[in-house]
C-alpha positions as CSV (number, residue, x, y, z in Angstrom):
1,X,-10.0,45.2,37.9
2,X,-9.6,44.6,34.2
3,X,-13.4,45.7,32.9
4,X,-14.1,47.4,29.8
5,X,-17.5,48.8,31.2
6,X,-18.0,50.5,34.2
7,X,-20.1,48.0,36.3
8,X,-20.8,46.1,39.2
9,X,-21.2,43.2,37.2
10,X,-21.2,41.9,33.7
11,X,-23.4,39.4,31.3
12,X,-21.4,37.9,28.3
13,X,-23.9,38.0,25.4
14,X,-22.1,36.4,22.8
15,X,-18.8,34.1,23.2
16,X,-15.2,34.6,21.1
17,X,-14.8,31.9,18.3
18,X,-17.2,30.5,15.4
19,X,-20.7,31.4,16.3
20,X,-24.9,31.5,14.7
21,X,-27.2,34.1,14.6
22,X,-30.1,35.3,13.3
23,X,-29.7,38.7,11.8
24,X,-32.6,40.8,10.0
25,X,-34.1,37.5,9.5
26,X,-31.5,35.3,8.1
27,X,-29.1,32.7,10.0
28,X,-25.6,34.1,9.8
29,X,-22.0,31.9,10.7
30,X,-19.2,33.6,11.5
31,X,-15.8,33.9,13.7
32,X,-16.6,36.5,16.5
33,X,-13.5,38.2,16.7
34,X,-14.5,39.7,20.2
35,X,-16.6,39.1,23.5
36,X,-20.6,41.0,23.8
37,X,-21.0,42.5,26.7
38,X,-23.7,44.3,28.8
39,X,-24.0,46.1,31.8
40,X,-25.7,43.6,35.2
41,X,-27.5,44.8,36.3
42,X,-28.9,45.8,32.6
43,X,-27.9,49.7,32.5
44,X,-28.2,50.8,28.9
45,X,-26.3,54.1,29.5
46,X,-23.5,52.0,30.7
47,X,-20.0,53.9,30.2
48,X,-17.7,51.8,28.4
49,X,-14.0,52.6,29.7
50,X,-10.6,52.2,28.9
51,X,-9.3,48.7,29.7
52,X,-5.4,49.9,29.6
53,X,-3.4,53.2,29.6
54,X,-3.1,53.6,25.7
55,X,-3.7,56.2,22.4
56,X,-6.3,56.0,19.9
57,X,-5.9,55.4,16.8
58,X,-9.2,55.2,15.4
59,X,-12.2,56.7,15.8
60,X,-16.0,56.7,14.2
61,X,-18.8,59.3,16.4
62,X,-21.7,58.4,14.5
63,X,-23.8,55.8,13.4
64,X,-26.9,54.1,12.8
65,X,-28.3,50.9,14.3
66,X,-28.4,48.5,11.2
67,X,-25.7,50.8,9.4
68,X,-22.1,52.3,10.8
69,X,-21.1,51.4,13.6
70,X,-19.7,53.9,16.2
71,X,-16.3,52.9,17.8
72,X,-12.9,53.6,19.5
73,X,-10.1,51.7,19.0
74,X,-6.9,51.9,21.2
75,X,-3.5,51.3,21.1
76,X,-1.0,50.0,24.1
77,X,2.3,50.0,24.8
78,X,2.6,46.4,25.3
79,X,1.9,45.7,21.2
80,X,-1.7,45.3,21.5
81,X,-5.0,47.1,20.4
82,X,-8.1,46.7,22.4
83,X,-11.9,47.6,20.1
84,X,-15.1,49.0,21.8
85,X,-17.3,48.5,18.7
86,X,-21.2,49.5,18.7
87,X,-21.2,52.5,20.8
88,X,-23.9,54.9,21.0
89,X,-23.9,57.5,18.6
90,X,-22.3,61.1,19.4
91,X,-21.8,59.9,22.8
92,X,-17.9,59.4,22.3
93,X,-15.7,61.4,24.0
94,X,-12.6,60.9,22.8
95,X,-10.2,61.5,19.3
96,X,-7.6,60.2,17.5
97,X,-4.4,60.5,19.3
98,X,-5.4,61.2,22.9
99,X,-3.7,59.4,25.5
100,X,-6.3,57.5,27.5
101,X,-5.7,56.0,31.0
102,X,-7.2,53.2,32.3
103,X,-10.6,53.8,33.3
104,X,-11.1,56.4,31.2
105,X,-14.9,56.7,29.9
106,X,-14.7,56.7,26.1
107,X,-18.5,56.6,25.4
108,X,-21.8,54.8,26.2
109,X,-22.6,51.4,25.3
110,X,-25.1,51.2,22.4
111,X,-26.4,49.5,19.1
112,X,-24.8,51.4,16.4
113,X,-23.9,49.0,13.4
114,X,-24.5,45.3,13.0
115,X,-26.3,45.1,16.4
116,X,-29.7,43.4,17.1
117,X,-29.6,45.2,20.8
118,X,-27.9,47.5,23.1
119,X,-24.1,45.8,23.9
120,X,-20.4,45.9,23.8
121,X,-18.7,44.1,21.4
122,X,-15.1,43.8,23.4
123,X,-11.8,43.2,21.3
124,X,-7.8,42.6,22.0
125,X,-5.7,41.9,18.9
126,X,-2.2,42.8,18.0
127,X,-3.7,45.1,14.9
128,X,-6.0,43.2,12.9
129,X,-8.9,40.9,13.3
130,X,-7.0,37.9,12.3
131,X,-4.7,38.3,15.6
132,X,-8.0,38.9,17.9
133,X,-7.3,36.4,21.1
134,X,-10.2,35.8,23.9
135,X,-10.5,38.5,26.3
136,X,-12.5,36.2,28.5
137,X,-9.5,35.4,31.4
138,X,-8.2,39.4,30.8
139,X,-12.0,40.6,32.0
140,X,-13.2,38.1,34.5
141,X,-9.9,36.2,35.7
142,X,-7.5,39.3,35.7
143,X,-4.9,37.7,33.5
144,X,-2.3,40.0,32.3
145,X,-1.2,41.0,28.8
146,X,2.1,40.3,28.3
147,X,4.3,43.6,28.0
148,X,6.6,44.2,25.2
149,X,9.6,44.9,27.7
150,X,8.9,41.2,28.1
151,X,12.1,39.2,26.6
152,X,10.6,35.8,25.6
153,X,13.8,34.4,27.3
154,X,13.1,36.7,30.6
155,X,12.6,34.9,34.1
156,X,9.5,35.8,35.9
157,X,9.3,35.3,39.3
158,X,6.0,36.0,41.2
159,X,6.6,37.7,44.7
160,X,4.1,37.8,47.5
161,X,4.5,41.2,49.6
162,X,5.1,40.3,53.5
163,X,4.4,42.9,55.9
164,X,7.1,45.6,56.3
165,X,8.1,45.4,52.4
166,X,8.8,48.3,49.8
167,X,9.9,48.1,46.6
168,X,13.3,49.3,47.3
169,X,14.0,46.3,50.2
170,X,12.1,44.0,46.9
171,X,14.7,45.5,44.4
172,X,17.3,45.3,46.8
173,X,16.5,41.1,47.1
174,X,16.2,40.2,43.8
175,X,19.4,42.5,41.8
176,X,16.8,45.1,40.4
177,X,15.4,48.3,41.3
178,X,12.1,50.1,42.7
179,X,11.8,51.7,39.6
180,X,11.5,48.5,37.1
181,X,9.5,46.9,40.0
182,X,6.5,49.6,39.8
183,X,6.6,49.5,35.8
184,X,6.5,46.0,35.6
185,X,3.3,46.3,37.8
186,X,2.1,49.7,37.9
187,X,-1.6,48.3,36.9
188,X,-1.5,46.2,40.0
189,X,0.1,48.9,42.1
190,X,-1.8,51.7,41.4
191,X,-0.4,55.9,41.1
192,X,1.3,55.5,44.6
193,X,4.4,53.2,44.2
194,X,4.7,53.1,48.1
195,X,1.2,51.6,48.4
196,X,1.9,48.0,48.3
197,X,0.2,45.6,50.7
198,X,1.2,42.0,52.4
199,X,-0.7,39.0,50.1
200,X,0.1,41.1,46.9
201,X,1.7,39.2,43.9
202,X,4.1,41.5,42.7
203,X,5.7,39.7,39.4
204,X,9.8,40.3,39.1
205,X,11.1,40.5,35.8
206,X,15.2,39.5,35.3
C-alpha cells in the first residue's frame, strides 16, 4: 500500500489547497502545496518511507524547529517528484543520488522548519510547487500515478486474474508479453512476477 510513513494507520493534519493558521502568533493564508501527516496511533519516531522506487535529488540533514527544515526529495521514473519535508534532524539516512526502493526508510518524522508540531508534510509534483497535485487518493485510495511509458493515446484495459492465470497465458490473450505486463504493474505485483493471484486487477497497456 501506497503510505509515505510506516504505520498501521494515518491522521491527516492539514489538507492540500488554500488553508489558515496560526503561526508564532500570527494568522497565516497560504496554498499548502502538500498533505500533514502523523503517525495513528501517534508514534513520534515514526519512519517516514519511500512512497515509489526513485533517486534523490535533494537533500537537507539538519535543521532547527522554527528555522531549516530537514528533507528528502525524490525523483521517479514516471516524471514525478514526491517531498518528505520537516524531518527530524540528523536522522536521515539517505544522499543525493541513491536509488531508493519503495519502502525504503529515509528518516524519522519530525518538526524541523516551519512546523508548530511533530508531522509529515507529504508532496507529489512534477518538479516545482506550482505542479504539486493532492496526494490524498495516491495514500488512502491507492490511485496510481500515471507512468511516463503511458502514451496519452494508449488503451488501458483493466484485467481481473482468474485462477490458473500467468502473465505469459495474459500476454499471450491480449498481443503483448509477460515482460511489459510485470512493468506496467510491478508495484502491484510485487519482486516475484509469478506471484499473481485470482481478484487481482492487472491493468494492460496497448
Amino acid at each position: 500500500m501506497h503510505k509515505p510513513i510506516d504505520a498501521s494507520d494515518l491522521t491527516i493534519t492539514s489538507n492540500y489547497g488554500k488553508r489558515k493558521y496560526k503561526y508564532l502568533g500570527k494568522w497565516i493564508e497560504d496554498f499548502h502545496t502538500g498533505i500533514d501527516l502523523i503517525a495513528k496511533p501517534k508514534n513520534n519516531n515514526a519512519h517516514i518511507i519511500a512512497f515509489e522506487d526513485g533517486t534523490v535529488t535533494k537533500v537537507n540533514k539538519t535543521g532547527t524547529q522554527y528555522g531549516k527544515a530537514c528533507y528528502v526529495r525524490v525523483k521517479h521514473s514516471n516524471g514525478y517528484y514526491t517531498l518528505y519535508y520537516h524531518e527530524k534532524s540528523h536522522s536521515i539516512l539517505v544522499n543525493v543520488g541513491d536509488k531508493v526502493k519503495r519502502g525504503d526508510i529515509l528518516g524519522t518524522i519530525g518538526c524541523t522548519g516551519q512546523a508548530t508540531g511533530i508531522h509529515l508534510h507529504f508532496q507529489i509534483d512534477k518538479g516545482s510547487n506550482a505542479t504539486s497535485i493532492n496526494p490524498y487518493d495516491y495514500i488512502f485510495k491507492d490511485k496510481e500515478l500515471i507512468p511516463a511509458y503511458t502514451k496519452p493515446d494508449a488503451t488501458v484495459i483493466w484485467y481481473t486474474v482468474k485462477k490458473g492465470d500467468n502473465l505469459s497465458k495474459i500476454a499471450k490473450k491480449y498481443g503483448t508479453t509477460w515482460q511489459k505486463i510485470y512493468k506496467d504493474n510491478k508495484y502491484t505485483i510485487g519482486s516475484n512476477p509469478n506471484k499473481i493471484y485470482p481478484n487481482q486487477k492487472l491493468k494492460i497497456i496497448k
